[in-house]
C-alpha positions in Angstrom: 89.2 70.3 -262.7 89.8 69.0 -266.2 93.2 68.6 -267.6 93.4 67.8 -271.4 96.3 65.9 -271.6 97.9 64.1 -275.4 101.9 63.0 -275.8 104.1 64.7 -278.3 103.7 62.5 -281.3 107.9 62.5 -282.5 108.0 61.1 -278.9 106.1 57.9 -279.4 107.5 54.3 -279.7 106.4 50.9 -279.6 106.0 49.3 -276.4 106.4 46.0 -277.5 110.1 46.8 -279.4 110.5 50.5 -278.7 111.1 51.7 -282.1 110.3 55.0 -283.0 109.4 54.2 -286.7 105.5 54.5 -285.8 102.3 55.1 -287.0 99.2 56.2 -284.8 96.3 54.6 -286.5 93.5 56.3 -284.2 93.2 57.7 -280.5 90.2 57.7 -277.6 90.1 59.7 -274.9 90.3 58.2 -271.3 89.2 60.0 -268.0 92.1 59.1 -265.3 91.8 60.4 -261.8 94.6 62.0 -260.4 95.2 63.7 -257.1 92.6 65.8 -255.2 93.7 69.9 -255.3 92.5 71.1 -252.3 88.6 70.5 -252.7 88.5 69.7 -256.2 88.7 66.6 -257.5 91.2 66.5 -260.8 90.3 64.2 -264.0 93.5 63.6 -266.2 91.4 63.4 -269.5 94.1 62.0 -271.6 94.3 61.3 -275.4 95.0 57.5 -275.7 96.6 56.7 -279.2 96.8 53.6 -281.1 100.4 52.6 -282.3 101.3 50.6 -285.1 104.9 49.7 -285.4 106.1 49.3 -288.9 109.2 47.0 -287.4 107.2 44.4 -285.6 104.1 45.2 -287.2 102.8 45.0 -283.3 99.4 47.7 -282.8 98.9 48.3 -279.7 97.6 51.3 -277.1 100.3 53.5 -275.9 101.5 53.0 -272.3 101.2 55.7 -269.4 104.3 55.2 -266.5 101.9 56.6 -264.0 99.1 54.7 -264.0 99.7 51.2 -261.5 98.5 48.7 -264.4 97.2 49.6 -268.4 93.7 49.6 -267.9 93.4 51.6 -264.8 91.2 55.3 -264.1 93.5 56.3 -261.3 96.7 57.2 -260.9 99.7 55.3 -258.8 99.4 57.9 -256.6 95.6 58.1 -255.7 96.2 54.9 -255.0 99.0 55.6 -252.7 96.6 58.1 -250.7 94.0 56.0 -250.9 95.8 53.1 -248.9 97.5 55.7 -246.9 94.1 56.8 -245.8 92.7 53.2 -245.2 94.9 52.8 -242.3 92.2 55.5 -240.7 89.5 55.4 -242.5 86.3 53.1 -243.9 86.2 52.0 -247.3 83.3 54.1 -248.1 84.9 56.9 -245.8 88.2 56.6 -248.3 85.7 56.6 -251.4 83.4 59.5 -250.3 86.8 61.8 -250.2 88.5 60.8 -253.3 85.1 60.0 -254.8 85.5 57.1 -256.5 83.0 54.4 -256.7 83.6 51.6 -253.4 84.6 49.0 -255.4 87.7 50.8 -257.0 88.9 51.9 -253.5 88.2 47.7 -252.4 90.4 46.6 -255.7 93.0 49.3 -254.8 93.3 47.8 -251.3 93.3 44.1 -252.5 95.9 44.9 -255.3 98.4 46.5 -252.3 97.7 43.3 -250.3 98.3 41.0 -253.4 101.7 42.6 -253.8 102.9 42.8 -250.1 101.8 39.6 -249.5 102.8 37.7 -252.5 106.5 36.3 -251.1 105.7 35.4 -247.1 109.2 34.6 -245.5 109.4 31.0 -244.3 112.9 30.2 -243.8 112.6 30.6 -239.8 109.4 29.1 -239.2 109.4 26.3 -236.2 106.0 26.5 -234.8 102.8 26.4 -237.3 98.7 26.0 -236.7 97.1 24.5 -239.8 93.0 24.6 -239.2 90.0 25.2 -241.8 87.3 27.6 -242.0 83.9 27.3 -243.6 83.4 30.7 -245.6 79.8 30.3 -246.9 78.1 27.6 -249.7 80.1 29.8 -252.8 83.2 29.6 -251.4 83.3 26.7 -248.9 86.4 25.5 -246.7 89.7 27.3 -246.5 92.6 25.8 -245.0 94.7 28.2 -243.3 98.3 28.3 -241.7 99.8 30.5 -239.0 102.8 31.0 -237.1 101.9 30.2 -234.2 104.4 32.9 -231.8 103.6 35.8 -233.8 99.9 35.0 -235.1 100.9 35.9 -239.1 98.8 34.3 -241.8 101.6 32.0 -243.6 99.2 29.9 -246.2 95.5 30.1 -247.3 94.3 27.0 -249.3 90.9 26.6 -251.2 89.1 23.4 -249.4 90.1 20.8 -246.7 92.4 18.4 -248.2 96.2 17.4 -248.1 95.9 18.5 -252.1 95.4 22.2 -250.5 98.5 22.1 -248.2 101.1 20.9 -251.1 101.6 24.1 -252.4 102.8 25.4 -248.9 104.7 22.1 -248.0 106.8 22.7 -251.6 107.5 25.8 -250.1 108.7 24.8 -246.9 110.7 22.2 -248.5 112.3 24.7 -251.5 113.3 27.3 -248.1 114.7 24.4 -245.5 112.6 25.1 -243.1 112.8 23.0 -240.1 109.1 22.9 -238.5 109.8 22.0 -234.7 106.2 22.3 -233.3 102.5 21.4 -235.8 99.4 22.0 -234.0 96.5 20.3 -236.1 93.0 19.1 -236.1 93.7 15.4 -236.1 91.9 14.7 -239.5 92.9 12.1 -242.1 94.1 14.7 -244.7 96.0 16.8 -242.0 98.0 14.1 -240.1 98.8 12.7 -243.7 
């Protein structure tokens, strides 16, 4: 199902200033998948329109509130479903039912984990692992923390040195955290 969609042009403003003392200077049409009904998939085919504020003198493409970031083809809430469904599902099982392409489900999922684990709670950590892990010749070592009670992933570092630990250690320091128990590999850079 198709669903031609444009906004009432006296409702536009700027999204830079939000005057309403705009111009639309041209517009493109955008394919945006929305929800599944029933069987049938639904594209959102909406008329994207160029504003020019005559305030600011900003000329920019108009905003949509339900789409997760400005450049996206899916809506916040196929993404919603989509990692609702990746708690039981495959990627390509998830991607086969809302058919979209594998990669879009894959950004979806790592866009959800960016967020929910952007701000990791340190404040009543005591007892952390710190080891590294070779990930291939692209990508090489990762340093990784963990608490070590409850297993959670605190830190990930790109390489092997104490220069990819300081971020996490100006963490601990900026939350007080008072580390009782470090299990290392008894490297230079770790025991420095």
């Amino acid at each position: 199902m198709i669903w031609n969609i444009t906004r009432n042009p006296k409702k536009f403003a700027c999204p830079v200033c939000s005057s309403s003392n705009v111009r639309v200077i041209n517009h493109r049409c955008r394919d945006i998948r929305g929800m599944p009904m029933g069987v049938k998939t639904l594209i959102l085919r909406v008329k994207m329109h160029r504003i020019k504020c005559n305030d600011c003198g900003n000329c920019k493409v108009e905003t949509l509130p339900f789409l997760p970031f400005r450049k996206c083809h899916y809506t916040k809430y196929v993404a919603k479903y989509a990692i609702g469904l990746r708690k039981h599902m495959t990627i390509t099982a998830t991607a086969e039912h809302l058919k979209l392409h594998w990669c879009t489900v894959k950004e979806i999922e790592k866009s959800y984990l960016r967020k929910k684990y952007s701000k990791i709670r340190l404040k009543n950590v005591q007892d952390i692992g710190i080891d590294e892990v070779y990930v291939g010749v692209k990508h090489g070592f990762l340093t990784i923390v963990r608490e070590l009670l409850s297993g959670r992933v605190l830190f990930v570092g790109e390489g092997k040195s104490s220069d990819s630990l300081a971020p996490f250690m100006k963490k601990l320091k900026r939350v007080k955290a008072e580390l009782k128990n470090v299990a290392i590999y008894m490297g230079n850079a770790y025991s420095s």
